[in-house]
N, C-alpha and C positions, 0 to 999 in steps of 0.2 A: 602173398600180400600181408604185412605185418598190422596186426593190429588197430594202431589209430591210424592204418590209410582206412580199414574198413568203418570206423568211427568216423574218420572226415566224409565219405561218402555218405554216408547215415544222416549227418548234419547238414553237407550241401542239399541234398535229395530235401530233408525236413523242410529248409530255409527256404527252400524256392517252390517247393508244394503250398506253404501258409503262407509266401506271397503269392501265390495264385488264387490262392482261395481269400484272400483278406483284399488285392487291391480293389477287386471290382468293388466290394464292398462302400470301400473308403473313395473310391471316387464317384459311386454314388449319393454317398454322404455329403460329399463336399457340393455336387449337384445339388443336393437341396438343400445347401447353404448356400447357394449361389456365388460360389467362388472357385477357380482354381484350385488344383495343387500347390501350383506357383505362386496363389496370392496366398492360400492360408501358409504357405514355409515364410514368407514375407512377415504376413501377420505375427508369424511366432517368434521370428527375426528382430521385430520390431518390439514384440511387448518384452523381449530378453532385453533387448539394448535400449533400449529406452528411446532413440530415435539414431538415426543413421544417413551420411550421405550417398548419394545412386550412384557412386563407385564402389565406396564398400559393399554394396548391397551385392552391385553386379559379382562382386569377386568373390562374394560368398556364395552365391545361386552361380556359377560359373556359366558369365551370360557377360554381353556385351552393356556397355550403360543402357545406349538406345531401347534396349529391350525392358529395360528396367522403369525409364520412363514413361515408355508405353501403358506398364503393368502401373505405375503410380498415379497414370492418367485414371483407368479403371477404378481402381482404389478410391481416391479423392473423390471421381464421381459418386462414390457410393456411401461418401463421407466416412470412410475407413482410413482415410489415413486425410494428413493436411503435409505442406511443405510452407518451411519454415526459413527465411536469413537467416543465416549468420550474424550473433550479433557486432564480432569481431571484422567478418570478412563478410562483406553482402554479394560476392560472389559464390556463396559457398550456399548450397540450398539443405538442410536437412530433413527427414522425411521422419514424422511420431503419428504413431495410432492416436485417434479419437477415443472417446467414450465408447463409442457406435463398433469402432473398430477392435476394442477391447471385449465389447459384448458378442460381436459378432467370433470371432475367434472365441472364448467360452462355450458357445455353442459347439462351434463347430471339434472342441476337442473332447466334450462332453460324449458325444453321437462317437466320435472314435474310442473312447473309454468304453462306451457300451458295445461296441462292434468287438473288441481287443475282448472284454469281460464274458460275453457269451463264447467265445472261442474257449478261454481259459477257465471255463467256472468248472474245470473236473480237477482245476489244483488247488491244493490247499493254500493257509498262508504261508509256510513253512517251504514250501513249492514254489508258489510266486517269488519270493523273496529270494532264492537263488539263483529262478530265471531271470529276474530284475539283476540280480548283482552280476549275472556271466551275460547278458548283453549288453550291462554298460562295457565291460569289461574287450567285448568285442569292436564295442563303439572307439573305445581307449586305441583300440590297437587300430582299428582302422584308420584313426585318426592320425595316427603318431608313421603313419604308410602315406599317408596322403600328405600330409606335411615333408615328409624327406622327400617324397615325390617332387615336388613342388620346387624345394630347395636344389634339385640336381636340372630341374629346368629351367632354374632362374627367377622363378616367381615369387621367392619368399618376399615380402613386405611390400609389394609392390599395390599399389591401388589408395 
């Protein structure tokens, strides 16, 4: 076995141990922020974009609209998110976090800064700052996989 097959094991092995030990964590977290997985990736969706329509939404959480409007039912209810006209097109609905839904999301990434910090408080900053730069770095690539994925399936720009 050469080398960095024995390194790629070492890393799958790591990556899928600290998600085992972190998700419970994190969806207890979100438990007691009374929200979803799926609503706080919404939330985070939403406070990036500033507001967004329930196709886009759907094509980014890869999920049907119907599902998406469901989840925006919940939302609204909880005054987390509002749906807005178009001012152009009044067929066109877009969906922007509230106040509420801006605070609520603060929370809820706060409780995961502290779950992520007690994990990592035996590295330095000089330590953090590299695992920061080789997981966006992972992010990158994942990203740039899932996109040509996409485009050999026909999906680029669609939604």
């Amino acid at each position: 076995m050469a080398k960095s097959e024995g390194y790629m094991d070492r890393i799958q092995t790591a990556l899928h141990t600290a998600f085992q030990q972190l998700q419970p964590l994190m969806a207890e977290s979100m438990q007691r922020q009374s929200i979803t997985p799926s609503q706080f990736f919404v939330l985070m969706y939403l406070s990036k974009k500033g507001s967004s329509k329930v196709s886009k939404l759907a094509e980014h959480l890869d999920v049907k609209p119907s599902a998406v409007t469901l989840m925006m039912d919940r939302l609204e209810q909880h005054g987390f998110v509002v749906r807005e006209h178009d001012k152009k097109d009044r067929r066109v609905v877009n969906i922007r976090l509230t106040d509420e839904g801006e605070e609520k999301l603060r929370h809820a990434l706060q409780e995961r800064r502290d779950i992520v910090r007690r994990y990592l408080s035996f590295l330095n900053e000089e330590e953090l700052g590299a695992l920061a730069d080789m997981s966006e770095k992972i992010i990158q690539a994942a990203s740039t996989t899932e996109e040509q994925r996409r485009e050999q399936n026909g999906y680029a720009g669609e939604g």
